[in-house]
N, C-alpha and C positions, 0 to 999 in steps of 0.2 A: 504494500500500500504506500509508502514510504518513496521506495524507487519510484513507481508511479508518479508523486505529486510532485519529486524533485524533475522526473522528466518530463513534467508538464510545465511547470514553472520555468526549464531550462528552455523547450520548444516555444512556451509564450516571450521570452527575452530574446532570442532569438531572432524570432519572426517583429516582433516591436524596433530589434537592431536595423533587420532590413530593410522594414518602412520607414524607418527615420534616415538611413544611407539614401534611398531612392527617392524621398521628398529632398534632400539635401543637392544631390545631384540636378533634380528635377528643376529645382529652381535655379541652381547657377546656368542651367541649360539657357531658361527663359532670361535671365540676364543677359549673357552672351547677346541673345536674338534680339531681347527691348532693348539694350542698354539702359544708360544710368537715368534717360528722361522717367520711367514709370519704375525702376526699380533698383534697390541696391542690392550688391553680392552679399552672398553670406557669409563670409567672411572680415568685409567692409559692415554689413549691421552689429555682428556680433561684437566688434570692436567698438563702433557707436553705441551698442547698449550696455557695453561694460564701464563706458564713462559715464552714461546718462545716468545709472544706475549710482554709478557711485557720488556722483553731482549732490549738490546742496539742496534742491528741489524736489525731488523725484520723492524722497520717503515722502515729504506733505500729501504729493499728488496721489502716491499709491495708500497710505493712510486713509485717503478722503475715501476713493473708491471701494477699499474694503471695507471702509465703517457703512457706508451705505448701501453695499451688499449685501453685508453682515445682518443688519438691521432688515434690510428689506426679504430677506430669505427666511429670519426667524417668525418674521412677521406672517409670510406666506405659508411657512410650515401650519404655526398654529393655527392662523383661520380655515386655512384648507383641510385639514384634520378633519377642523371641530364643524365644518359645515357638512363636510364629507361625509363625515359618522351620522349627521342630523339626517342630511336628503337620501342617504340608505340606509338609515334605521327609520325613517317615519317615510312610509313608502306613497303617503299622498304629498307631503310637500316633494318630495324626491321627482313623481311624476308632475309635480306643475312646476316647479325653477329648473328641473333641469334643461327642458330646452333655453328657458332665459340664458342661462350659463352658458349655454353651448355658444349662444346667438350674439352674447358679450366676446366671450374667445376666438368667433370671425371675426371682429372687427377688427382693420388696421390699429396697431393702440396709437401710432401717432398725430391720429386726428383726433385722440382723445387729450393731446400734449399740451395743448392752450389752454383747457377747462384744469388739467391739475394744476399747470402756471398761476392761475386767477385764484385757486380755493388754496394749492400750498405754497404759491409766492415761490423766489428763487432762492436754490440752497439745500441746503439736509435733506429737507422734507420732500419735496418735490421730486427730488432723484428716488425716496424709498418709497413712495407713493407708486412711481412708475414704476418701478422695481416689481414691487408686490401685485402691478397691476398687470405683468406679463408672468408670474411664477405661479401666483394664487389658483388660477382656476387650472392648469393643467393636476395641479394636487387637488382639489376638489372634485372632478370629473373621474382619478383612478381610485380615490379613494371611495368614493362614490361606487364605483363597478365592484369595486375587490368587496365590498357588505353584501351589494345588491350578491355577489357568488359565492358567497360562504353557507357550506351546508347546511340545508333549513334542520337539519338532525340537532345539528349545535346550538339551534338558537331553540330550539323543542327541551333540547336538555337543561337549556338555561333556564326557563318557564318550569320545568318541570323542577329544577330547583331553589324555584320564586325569587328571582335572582335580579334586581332593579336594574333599568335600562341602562345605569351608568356602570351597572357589576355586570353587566353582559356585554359592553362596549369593551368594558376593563379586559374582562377575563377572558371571555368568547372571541368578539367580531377582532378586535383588533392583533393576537396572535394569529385568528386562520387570515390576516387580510393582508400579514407585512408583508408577502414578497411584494404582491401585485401596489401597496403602498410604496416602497422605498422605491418601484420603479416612479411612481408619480413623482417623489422627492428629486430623482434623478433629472426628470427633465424640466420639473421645477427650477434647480439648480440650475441650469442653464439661461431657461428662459429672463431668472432673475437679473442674472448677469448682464446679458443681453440688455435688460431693460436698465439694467442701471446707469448704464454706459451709454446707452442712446441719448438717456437723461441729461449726461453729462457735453454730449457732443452738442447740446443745442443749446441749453442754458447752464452754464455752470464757470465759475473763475480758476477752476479746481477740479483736478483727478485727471485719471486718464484716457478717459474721452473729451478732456478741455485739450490734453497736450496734442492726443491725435487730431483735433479740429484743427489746433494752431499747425501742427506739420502741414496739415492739408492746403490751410490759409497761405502759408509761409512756401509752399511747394517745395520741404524739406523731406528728400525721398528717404536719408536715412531718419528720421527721424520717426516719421510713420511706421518704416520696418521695425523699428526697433519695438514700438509701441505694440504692434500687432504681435511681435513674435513674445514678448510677454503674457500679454495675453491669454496668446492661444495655447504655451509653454501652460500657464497656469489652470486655465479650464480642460485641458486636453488630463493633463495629471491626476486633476481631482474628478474628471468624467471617469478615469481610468479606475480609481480608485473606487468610486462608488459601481460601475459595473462591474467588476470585480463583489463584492459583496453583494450586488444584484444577481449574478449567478448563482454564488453561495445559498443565496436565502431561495430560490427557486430551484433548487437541486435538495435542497430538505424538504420541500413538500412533496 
């Protein structure tokens, strides 16, 4: 069993080696062919983000954006939980807001971006507002499915051991519901991100969607690489990290 996990573990480092050689390559490729107008070498960024990184500025920017993700993902956990648990455990609200929900999560959210501007003003608030307003409902909507598919046996056993809806949520729903949960979490995670940062590319003095505006402004090619490859260095790790544990928790049920 042992051997196994080691040679699963060695075949995933492995294979994660290659994809990263081949997106490495892939891009000095596309260097070569754009040149320096639309892009910098990888070699020329890494070097730019290793001084950007160590600059006098950059902890404030990235400080800002993590408090604002931070904030706005804790945010989105709990309401999407606790509305989740609501609209599939009381099976008539569950049937009238869930299409609302769906019908919220079509919509572009940045033509929602003006109305948070006017109600949370610019700053903190307005980035964890948008935040939460693109994380929340993907964790509403799984958590939502994983109740509405938990064995009605489990919820018979709960009743049959008079067991209050908050000791059934406790005990019952929310054990058989974590795989199909933490996958919501997962892509919550992302979307939060996402929102945070878009937050930041439009209104904000601060983080690292202000710095990638200014690159953009500034038509600073390395500057922008450097920002992305941050980035996407950070959410690719921690996406890595939680499906990695999303497999886990769906290979035990």
């Amino acid at each position: 069993m042992t051997a196994s996990m080691n040679a699963s573990r060695w075949s995933g480092l492995r294979n994660a080696s290659v994809l990263i050689a081949a997106l490495l390559v892939l891009w000095q490729v596309l260097y070569w062919w754009v040149g320096d107008v639309a892009l910098a070498s990888p070699l020329a960024t890494f070097r730019y983000t290793e001084r950007l990184v160590t600059g006098e500025t950059f902890g404030m920017h990235a400080y800002d954006t993590l408090r604002a993700f931070t904030i706005a993902f804790t945010l989105s956990v709990v309401i999407g939980l606790a509305v989740g648990f609501w609209l599939g455990f009381a099976k008539l609200a569950g049937d009238v807001l869930e299409p609302m929900v769906v019908a919220v999560y079509a919509i572009p959210k940045l033509t929602l971006y003006p109305i948070l501007l006017l109600a949370f003003g610019l700053g903190l608030s307005a980035k964890v507002a948008f935040g939460v307003l693109h994380g929340v409902i993907p964790i509403i909507l799984f958590t939502l499915t994983a109740v509405r598919n938990t064995k009605p046996i489990l919820i018979k056993t709960g009743k049959v051991h008079k067991l209050s809806p908050g000791q059934t949520v406790r005990w019952i729903l929310f054990p058989a519901a974590v795989p199909e949960i933490f996958t919501g979490l997962r892509v919550g995670f992302s979307l939060t991100l996402i929102g945070s940062l878009l937050a930041e590319m439009f209104a904000s003095q601060r983080g690292l969607g202000y710095l990638l505006m200014t690159g953009i402004g500034l038509h600073n090619v390395e500057l922008i690489m450097s920002v992305t490859l941050l980035i996407i260095v950070f959410a690719a790790g921690v996406s890595t990290l939680l499906l990695h544990i999303d497999h886990r928790l769906h290979r035990r049920t």
